[in-house]
N, C-alpha and C positions, 0 to 999 in steps of 0.2 A: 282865568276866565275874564279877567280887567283887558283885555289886548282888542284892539279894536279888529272886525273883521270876522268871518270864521275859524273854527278849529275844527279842521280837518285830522282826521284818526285811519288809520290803514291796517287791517288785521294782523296780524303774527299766531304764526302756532307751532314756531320752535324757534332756535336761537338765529339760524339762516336765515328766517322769515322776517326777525327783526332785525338783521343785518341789513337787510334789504329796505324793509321800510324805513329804516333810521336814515340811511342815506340817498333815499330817494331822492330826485330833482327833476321839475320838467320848466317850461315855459306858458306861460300865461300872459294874455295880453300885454307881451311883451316885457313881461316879468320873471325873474326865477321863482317855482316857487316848489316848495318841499311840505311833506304831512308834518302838522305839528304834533301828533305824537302817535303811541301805537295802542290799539284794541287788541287786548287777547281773548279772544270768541272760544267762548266755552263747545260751539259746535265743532271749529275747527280742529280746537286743540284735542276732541274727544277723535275725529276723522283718521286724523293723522297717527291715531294708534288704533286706528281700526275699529273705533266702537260709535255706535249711534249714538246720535245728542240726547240722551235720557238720564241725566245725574248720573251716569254709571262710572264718568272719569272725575271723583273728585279726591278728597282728604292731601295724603302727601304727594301725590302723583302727580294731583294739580296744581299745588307750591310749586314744587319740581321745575315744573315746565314753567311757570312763572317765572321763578328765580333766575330758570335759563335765559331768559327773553331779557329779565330787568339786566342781565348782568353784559351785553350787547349795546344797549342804548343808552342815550343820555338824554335821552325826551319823554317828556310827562305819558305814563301809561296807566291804562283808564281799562280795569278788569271787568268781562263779563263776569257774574257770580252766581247765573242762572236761577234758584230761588232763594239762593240763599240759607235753604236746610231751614232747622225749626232757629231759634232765638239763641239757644248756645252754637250754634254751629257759626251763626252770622254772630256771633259777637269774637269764635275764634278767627273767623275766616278776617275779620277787617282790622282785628291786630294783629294776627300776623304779614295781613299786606302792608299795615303802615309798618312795620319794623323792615321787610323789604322795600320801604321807598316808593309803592306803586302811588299815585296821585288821587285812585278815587277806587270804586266800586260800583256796579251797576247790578239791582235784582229786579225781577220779575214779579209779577201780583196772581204766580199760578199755583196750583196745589201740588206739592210735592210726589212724587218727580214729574215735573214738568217733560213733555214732550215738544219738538222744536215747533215754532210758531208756524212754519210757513208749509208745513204738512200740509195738503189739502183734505186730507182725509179721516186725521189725528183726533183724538177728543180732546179739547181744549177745557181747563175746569179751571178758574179765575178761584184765590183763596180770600173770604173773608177781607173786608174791607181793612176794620179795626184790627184784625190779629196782624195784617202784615204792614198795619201803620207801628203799631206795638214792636214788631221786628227793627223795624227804622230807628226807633230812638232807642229799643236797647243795644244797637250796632253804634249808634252814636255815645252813648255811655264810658264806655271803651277807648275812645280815643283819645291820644296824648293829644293832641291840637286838630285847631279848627282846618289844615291845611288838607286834611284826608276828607276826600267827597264822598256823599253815598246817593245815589242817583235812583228815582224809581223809574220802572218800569212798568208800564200802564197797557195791561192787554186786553183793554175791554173792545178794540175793533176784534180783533184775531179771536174771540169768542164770540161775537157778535150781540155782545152786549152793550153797545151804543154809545154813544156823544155824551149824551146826560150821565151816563154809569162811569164815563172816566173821566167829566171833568169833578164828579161827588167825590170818585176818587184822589183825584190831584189833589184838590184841597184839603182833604186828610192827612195824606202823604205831607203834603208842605209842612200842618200847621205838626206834625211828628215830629217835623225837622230835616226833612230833606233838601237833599242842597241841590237839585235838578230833577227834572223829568221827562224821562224817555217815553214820546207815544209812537208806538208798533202801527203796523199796518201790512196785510199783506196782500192789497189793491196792487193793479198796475197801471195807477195812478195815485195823484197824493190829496186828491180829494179831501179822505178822511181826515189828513193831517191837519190839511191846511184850515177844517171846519174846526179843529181840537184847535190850532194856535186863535184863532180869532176868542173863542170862548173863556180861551185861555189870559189872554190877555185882560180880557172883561174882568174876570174873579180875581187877578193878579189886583187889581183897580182896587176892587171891594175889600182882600185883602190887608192894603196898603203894603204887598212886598212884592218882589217878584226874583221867582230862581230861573237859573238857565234854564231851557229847553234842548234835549236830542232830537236826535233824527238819526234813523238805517234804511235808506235810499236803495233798498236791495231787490224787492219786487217791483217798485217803481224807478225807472229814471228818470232823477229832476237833478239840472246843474245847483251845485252847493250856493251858488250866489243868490239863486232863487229861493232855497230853503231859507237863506240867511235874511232875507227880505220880511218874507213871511214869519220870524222870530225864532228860527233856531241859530242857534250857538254852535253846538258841537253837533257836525258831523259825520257821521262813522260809517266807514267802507269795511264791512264785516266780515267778509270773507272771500273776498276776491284771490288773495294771494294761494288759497287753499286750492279753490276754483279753476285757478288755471293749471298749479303745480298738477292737478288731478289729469285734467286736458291735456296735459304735455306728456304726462308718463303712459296715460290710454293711448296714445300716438306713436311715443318711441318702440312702446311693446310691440304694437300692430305694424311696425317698419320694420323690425328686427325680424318678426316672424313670418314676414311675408317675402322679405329678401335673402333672407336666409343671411345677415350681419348686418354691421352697422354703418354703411358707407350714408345710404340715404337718412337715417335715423341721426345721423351727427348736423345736421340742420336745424334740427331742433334742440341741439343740445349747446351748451352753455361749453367753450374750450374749457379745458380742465386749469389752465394757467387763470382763467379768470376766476375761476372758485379758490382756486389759492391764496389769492389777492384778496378776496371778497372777505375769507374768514382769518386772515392773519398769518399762512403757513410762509407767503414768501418773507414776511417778516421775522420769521423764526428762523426762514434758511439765514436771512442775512447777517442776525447775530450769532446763530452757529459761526458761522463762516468768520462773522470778525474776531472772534475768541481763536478759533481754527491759527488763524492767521499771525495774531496774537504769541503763541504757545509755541509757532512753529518760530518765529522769530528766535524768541527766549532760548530754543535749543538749538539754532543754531548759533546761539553765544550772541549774537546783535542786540539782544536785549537789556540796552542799558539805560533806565530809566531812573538815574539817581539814588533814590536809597530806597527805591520799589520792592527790589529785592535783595535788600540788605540785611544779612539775617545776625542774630548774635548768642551767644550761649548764656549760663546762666551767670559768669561773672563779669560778661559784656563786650567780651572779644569777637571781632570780627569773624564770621564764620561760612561766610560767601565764601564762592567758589572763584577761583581766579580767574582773574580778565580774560575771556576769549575760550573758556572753560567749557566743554560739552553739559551740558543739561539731557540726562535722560527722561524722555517720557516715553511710558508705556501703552502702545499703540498711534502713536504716529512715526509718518516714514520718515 
């Protein structure tokens, strides 16, 4: 959070997904520039096994898919944790993330089980102020060191419960001990945001502290540099990678079945030699292969590397096979 600049986060919701985002790269005025770490969106990761965003994918299932993601990357990742369950469940959920390494945690201020924010239609119910400040510090309780984040989540636009309801909330949240604050919005514009960082700022003043600020740029698009003006730190690209993997397979399906194969459908599709590459398989041919090669040596008797396989018995006698000696292995030609 000390690094001058934004942080930029890019969703994942399996381990390809963070493959992907980990080694992202594009150009920016003239810059390389890459996501400095990855978002695992509790929506996504629920999608991708086929289930709505309603708390219905959590306990091991959503370790699981975490564990999968962290064990892919080597950049700080920053978990959705949706509401966070009642007080024991946020106090297991955030030791078990810092024993797997993730960098923070982010929950929400809705009543369990929360429905996804940007429903138009959904009933949105905001929980108790004090109970889900109460959740924050005993999620903090719990933790071996100050390096694990817990981020609230402030949904009083997405319920329409107003400016004043979540900056009352923010400063609860803070004085809990939260180490950032995410304000939602599901305008398509950022309006609301930018009306919550100005206020924010103010009570930051009165305070005498100030923690990060998020942002999820996902009903609105505003360039990060703008957000970053206006005083957010981290910003997070929530589910784009979901979004499109979604658009791509609606597409290939509807090519296959309309042409009856897949000539036109391979257009959109990813060469298979690149996906190999992407998750490590040509890397596996090649040490197969050099062992391969390796072994075949050895039985053709060329294999003389010193006292590599110099073998002896148990009173110390030489018990190699002589110089130029067949070596049988079974199953190579």
């Amino acid at each position: 959070m000390d690094r001058d600049g934004p942080i930029r986060l890019i969703e994942a919701h399996n381990g390809l997904a963070g493959i992907i985002g980990n080694v992202a790269s594009g150009e920016l005025n003239n810059e390389e520039v890459e996501f400095d770490g990855l978002w695992i969106s509790s929506f996504t990761s629920a999608a991708a096994k086929g289930l709505p965003d309603a708390e219905l994918n959590t306990g091991s299932r959503r370790i699981e898919t975490i564990d999968e993601i962290m064990t892919v990357t080597d950049k700080p990742v920053l978990v959705d944790g949706d509401t966070g369950g009642d007080c024991v469940n946020f106090e297991y959920f955030c030791s078990k993330l810092e024993t797997l390494g993730a960098s923070g945690v982010v929950i929400e201020d809705k009543i369990v089980p929360k429905r996804n924010s940007l429903i138009s239609d959904s009933c949105q119910l905001q929980e108790d102020p004090h109970i889900f400040a109460q959740k924050i510090s005993r999620g903090r309780e719990v933790l071996q060191s100050d390096d694990f984040l817990i981020f609230a989540r402030i949904e009083s636009f997405i319920t329409n419960a107003g400016l004043e309801n979540a900056l009352f909330r923010a400063r609860l949240y803070l004085l809990a001990g939260a180490d950032g604050i995410l304000i939602h919005s599901k305008q398509n514009h950022a309006g609301e945001i930018y009306a919550f960082l100005a206020g924010y700022e103010e009570m930051c003043r009165e305070l005498g502290f100030r923690r990060p600020m998020a942002a999820v740029p996902t009903a609105y698009s505003v360039p990060g540099a703008e957000l970053f003006e206006h005083g957010v730190k981290v910003i997070i690209y929530a589910n784009h990678l979901l979004r499109a993997a979604h658009l791509a397979m609606d597409a290939v399906c509807k090519l296959i079945l309309e042409s009856d194969g897949t000539l036109e459908a391979n257009a959109l599709c990813s060469p298979l030699p690149a996906i190999f590459d992407r998750v490590g398989l040509s890397d596996v041919l090649r040490r197969d292969n050099g062992d391969l090669n390796r072994l075949k040596l050895l039985a053709s008797g060329n294999g003389r590397n010193g006292d590599l396989f110099k073998t002896e018995n148990a009173d110390g006698a030489d018990t190699s096979q002589a110089e130029g000696a067949t070596v049988r292995i079974t199953g190579l030609p």
